[in-house]
C-alpha positions, 0 to 999 in steps of 0.5 A: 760859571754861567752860561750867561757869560759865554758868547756861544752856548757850551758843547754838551758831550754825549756819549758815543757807541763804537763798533769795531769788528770783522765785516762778514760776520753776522754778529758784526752786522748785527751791532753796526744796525743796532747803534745806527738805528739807536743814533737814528731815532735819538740824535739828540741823546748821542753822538754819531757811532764810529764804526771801524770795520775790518777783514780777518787779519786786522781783526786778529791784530786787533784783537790781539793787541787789546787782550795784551792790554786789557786781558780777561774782557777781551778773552771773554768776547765770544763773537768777532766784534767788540762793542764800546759805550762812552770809551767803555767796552760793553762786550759783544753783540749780546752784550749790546742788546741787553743794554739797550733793551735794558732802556728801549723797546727794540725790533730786528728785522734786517736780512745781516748776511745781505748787509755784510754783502753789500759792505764787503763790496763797498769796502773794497770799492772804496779802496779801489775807487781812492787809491786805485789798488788792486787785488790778488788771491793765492790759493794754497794746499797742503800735501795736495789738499786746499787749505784755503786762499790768501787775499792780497792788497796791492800797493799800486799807487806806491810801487806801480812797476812792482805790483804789475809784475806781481800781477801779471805773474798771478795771472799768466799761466804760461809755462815757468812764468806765473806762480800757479803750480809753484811752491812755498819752499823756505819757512823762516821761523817767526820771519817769513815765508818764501814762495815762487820756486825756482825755475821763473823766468827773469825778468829785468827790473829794479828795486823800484823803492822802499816806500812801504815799509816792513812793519807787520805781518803778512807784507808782501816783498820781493826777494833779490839776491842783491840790489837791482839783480834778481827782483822778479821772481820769488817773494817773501811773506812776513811773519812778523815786523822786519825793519832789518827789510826796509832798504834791502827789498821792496814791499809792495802788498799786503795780506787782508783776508786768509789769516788762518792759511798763514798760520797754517803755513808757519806751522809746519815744521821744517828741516833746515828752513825747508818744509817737510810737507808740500805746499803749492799755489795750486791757483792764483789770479787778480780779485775783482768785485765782478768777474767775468766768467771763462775757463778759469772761473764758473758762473758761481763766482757772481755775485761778488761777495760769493768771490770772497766769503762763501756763506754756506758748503756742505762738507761732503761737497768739499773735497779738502779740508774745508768745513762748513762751520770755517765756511760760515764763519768767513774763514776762507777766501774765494768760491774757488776753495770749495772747488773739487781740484783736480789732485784732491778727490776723495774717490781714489780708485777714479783717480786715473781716469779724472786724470783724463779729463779737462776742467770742464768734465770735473765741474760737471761730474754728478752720480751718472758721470762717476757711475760712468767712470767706475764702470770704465776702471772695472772694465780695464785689463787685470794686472798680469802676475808678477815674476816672482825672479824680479826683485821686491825692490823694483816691483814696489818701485815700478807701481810707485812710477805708474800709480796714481792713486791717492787714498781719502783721509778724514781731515776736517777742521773745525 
């Protein structure tokens, strides 16, 4: 039919790029530049690009569902982001530029890991800023070594009376309050992880309601042990959707960047539900986009973004399993990961004597200080002999009582 016989010319539909993606990564960047740019100089060619931007487990999600749908396109991206022309997915960023260099002459000369700062800081400012939601990290290791921090979103705008509890545990470091030093004691195969310990002080509070409910993974949810008793101590982690939870525990949060730590987690074999390994919330705390310095945190964690995703640490200053590539790549939470805790040094003869100093000396030791210190430990009394009337047993027992030392193995992932 002719245009003539409209009263409003007809709406030409122009094709549309998509990106969807993991924010920190360069790749990411990379396309969301690229397809605003070819919208910027041709408006009249295409639609406005939607960009969906997302932090490690909704990309794992993500990524997931679609290689279940569509299988083998999806296998084959080799980068975290996921490029689409007209409904059509392209691929990954190469993929990207060779389209449309295959039509236009263009020029890159953006700084990406600046622009991935700047959108990880106004992600999170916008969450803040509509729903006044808050943040929180917990930062696990594994048989004494750190694996890496989990960051938590707050339902605070749903279950306000919860999440301040929550919170306050996260930050209190008063003696069998906070969660700091507390373990991860029940893996519950493909359900949840439970956490907090046992010897918490209770505190009265209801199950305040059952807004959010149990539908993916990595939600956060008071444990009870029944309705309104018992519901401020210890919490769970979702493995998986549990509808069976919704009107038996309050969920309140939930896990947006730390993926990969709570694979970990699940992974580790367990004897009756209980882990065989040690894992402990060696620190925990409230995220925020600007920090102010004290005893807890050091004049590192400014800017921001370094809070988050440390863009660059060499191995032989990481004393856990952190790696550079998994650095770089966004893998790990906080600029505390890459911190030197205080269980987890790679120098075992030193460790007696580290355990005679305060944070403050750790963060500051460089080759003069370990020089010191190794000098100290050669200068110290030899061990007398052994009576050879005591019994085997009980010397083996008695240096298990009093060593300290922790031995250095290589464990780094990749």
């Amino acid at each position: 039919m002719d245009d003539e016989f409209f009263l409003y010319n007809r709406r030409t539909i122009r094709p549309k790029f998509k990106v969807v993606g993991f924010i920190p990564s360069v790749e990411f960047q990379k396309c969301k530049y690229v397809v605003e740019k070819v919208y910027a100089s041709y408006p009249t060619e295409y639609d406005k690009p939607e960009i969906r931007s997302m932090l490690n487990l909704d990309w794992d999600e993500y990524l997931t569902k679609m290689k279940r749908r569509h299988g083998k396109a999806y296998y084959l991206l080799k980068a975290p982001v996921a490029v689409y022309f007209d409904g059509q997915l392209l691929g990954d960023d190469k993929a990207l530029l060779n389209f449309i260099t295959g039509k236009y002459r263009l020029e890159i000369s953006a700084d990406f890991e600046s622009l991935a700062e700047k959108d990880i800081i106004r992600y999170f400012q916008d969450i803040t800023d509509k729903y006044k939601r808050k943040f929180v990290y917990l930062t696990i290791a594994i048989d004494e070594r750190v694996v890496g921090s989990m960051l938590f979103m707050l339902y605070n705008d749903l279950v306000p009376i919860t999440c301040d509890n929550f919170l306050t545990r996260c930050t209190q470091r008063t003696p069998k309050f906070g969660y700091k030093g507390t373990k991860v004691h029940r893996i519950a195969k493909y359900s949840w992880i439970q956490c907090g310990g046992f010897d918490l002080r209770e505190v009265h509070q209801p199950c305040e309601n059952y807004a959010v409910p149990h539908d993916r993974r990595g939600l956060l949810s008071m444990c009870n042990q029944k309705r309104h008793v018992n519901n401020s101590t210890q919490f769970y982690i979702t493995l998986n959707p549990a509808s069976w939870m919704d009107y038996n525990y309050v969920a309140f949060g939930q896990l947006i960047q730390g993926a990969e730590i709570l694979n970990l987690i699940e992974q580790i074999s367990t004897y009756y539900e209980s882990p065989t390994r040690k894992i402990e919330i060696v620190t925990c705390g409230e995220f925020v986009l600007c920090p102010t310095p004290t005893e807890d945190y050091t004049s590192a964690l400014n800017p921001p973004y370094e809070t988050l995703f440390t863009p660059y640490t060499k191995d032989d200053d990481v004393d856990s399993i952190l790696s550079e590539k998994g650095l770089k790549s966004g893998k790990y939470s906080l600029k505390t990961d890459a911190r030197a805790y205080l269980p987890f040094t790679r120098f075992s003869k030193m460790f007696d004597a580290y355990m005679k100093n305060d944070d403050q000396e750790l963060e500051c030791l460089d080759d003069a200080r370990i020089g010191q210190l190794l000098k100290k430990m050669d200068a110290q009394p030899p061990v007398e002999e052994v009576s050879s009337n005591i019994p085997l047993d009980r010397v083996r027992a008695n240096l298990f009582k009093t060593s300290n030392t922790f031995y250095y193995t290589s464990h780094i992932i990749f």
